[in-house]
C-alpha positions in Angstrom: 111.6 201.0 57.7 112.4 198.0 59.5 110.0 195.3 60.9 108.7 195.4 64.4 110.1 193.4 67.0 108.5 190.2 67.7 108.9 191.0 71.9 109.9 194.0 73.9 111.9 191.5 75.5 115.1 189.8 73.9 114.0 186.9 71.5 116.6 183.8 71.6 117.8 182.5 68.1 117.3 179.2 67.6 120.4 177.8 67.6 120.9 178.9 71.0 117.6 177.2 73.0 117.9 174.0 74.8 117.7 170.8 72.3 113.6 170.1 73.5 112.5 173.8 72.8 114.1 173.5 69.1 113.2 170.1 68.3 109.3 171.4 69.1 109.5 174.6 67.5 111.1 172.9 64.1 108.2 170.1 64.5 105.9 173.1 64.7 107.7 174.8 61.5 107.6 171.8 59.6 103.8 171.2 60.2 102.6 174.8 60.0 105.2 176.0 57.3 106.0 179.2 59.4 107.0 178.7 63.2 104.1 180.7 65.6 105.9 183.6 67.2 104.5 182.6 70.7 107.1 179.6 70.3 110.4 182.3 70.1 109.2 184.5 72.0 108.8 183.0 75.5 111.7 180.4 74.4 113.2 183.7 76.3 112.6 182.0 79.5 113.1 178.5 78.8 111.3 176.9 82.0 108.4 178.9 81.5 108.1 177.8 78.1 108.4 174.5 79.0 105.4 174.8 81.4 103.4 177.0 79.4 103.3 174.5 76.5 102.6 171.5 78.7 99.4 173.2 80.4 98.9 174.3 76.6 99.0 170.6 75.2 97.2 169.2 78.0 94.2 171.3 77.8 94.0 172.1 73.7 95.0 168.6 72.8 93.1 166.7 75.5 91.5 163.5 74.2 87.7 163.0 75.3 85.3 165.0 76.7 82.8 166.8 74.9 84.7 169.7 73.6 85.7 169.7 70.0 88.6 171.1 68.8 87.1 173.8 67.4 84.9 174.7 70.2 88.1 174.7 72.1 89.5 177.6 70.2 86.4 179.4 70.3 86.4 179.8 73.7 90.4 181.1 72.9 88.8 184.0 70.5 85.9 184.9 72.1 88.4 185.5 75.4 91.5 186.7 73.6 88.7 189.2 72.1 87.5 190.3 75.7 91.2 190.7 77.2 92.5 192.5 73.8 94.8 190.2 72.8 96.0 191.1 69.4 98.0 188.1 69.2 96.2 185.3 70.2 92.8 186.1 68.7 95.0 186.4 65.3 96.5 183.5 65.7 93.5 181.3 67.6 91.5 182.9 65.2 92.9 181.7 62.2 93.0 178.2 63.8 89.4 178.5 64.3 89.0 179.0 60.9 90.7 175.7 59.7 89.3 173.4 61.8 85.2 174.8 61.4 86.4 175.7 57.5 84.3 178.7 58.6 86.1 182.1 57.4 84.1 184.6 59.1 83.7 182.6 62.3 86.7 184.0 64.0 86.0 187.5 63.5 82.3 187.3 64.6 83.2 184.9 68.2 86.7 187.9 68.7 83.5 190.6 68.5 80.5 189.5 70.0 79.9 185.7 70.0 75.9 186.3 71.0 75.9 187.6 67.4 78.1 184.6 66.0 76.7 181.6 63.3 77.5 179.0 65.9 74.6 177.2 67.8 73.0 177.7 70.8 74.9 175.3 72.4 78.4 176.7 71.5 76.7 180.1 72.6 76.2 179.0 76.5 79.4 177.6 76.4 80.9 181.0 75.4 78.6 182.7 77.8 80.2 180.5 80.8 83.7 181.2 78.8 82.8 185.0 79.2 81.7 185.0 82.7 85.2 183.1 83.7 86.8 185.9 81.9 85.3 188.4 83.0 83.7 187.7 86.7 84.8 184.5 87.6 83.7 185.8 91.3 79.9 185.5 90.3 80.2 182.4 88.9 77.1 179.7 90.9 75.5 176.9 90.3 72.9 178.5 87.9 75.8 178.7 85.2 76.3 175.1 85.8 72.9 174.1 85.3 72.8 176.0 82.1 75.7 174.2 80.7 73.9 171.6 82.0 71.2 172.0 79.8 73.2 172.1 76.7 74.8 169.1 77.5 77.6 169.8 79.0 78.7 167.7 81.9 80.8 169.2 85.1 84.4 167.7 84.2 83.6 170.1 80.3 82.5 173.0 82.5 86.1 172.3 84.1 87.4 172.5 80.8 86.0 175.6 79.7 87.3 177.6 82.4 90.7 175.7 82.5 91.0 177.2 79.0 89.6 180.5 79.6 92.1 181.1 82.7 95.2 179.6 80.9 94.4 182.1 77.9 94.1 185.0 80.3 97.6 184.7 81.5 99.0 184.0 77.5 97.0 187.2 76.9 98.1 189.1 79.6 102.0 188.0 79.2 101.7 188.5 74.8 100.2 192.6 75.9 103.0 192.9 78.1 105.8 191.5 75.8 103.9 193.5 72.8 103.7 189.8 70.7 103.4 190.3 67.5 100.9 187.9 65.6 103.0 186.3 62.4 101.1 187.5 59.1 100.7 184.2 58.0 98.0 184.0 60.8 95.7 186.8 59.2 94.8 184.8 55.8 95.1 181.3 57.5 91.5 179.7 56.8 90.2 182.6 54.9 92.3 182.0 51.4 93.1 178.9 49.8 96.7 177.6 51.5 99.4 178.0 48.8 100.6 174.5 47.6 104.0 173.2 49.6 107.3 172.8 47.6 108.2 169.5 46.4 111.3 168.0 48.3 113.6 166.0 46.7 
């Protein structure tokens, strides 16, 4: 039997992308060990890719504000989870995992995050997060004062539903292309990582 298809869609090789997507992707592959199939797969429009990852970078690897990196890709799972995105709550989730060095975290914010070990804190921001995802139209001030409450200023709240909208389009295009989650994703965080070769 041979393995699924990373896309519906055609998947370029690497040889053939423009010189910026490849020099990212083999940055990515020599960080990670494995390159994320969300890099290949929209390398299939290479324009797109280049604004998708630049909205990407600019919101997940945003310096200040009061949003950890973690909590960042909590809001990721708990709204990949909520739009049914087998791909980016496998592979959010398992980045999740590494940065709170929490194994079941993922699993518990991708299912119900009101039922999730995180603090009460992290639980308004995911209840905003939700909201965004799910009825952005009812969205009022009382969700602002919540945040509000937690800590949370305005410019975070920003933040939170940046993420949640960008994710909702990465969801909605990795359902459509059927993306396929790499299985190094689904041990990441949960098992010890394997020691790296030695180089020469």
């Amino acid at each position: 039997m041979s393995p699924p298809a990373l896309s519906r869609f055609p998947v370029p090789e690497l040889k053939d992308l423009p010189d910026d997507l490849r020099a990212r992707i083999l940055e990515v592959q020599d960080k990670a060990g494995f390159v994320p199939n969300v890099f290949l797969t929209l390398a299939h429009r290479p324009a797109e890719w280049r604004a998708f990852m630049a909205y990407h970078d600019a919101l997940l690897l945003k310096e200040g504000g009061s949003l950890s990196k973690g909590e960042r890709e909590m809001i990721v799972v708990a709204t990949s989870g909520a739009n049914h995105c087998l791909y980016c709550v496998v592979a959010h989730g398992a980045i999740l995992r590494v940065y709170e060095k929490k194994p079941l975290l993922a699993d518990q914010v991708a299912i119900n995050h009101r039922k999730a070990d995180i603090t009460p804190r992290q639980r308004a921001m995911l209840d905003f997060a939700m909201k965004v995802c799910t009825a952005s139209h009812e969205v009022e001030e009382a969700d602002f004062a919540a945040l509000r409450g937690h800590g949370f200023s305005d410019e975070d709240a920003w933040d939170i539903a940046a993420i949640t909208a960008f994710f909702g389009l990465s969801n909605r295009m990795a359902n459509v292309m059927g993306m396929r989650p790499n299985d190094e994703f689904f041990l990441m965080g949960r098992v010890p990582r394997p020691p790296r070769p030695a180089t020469a």
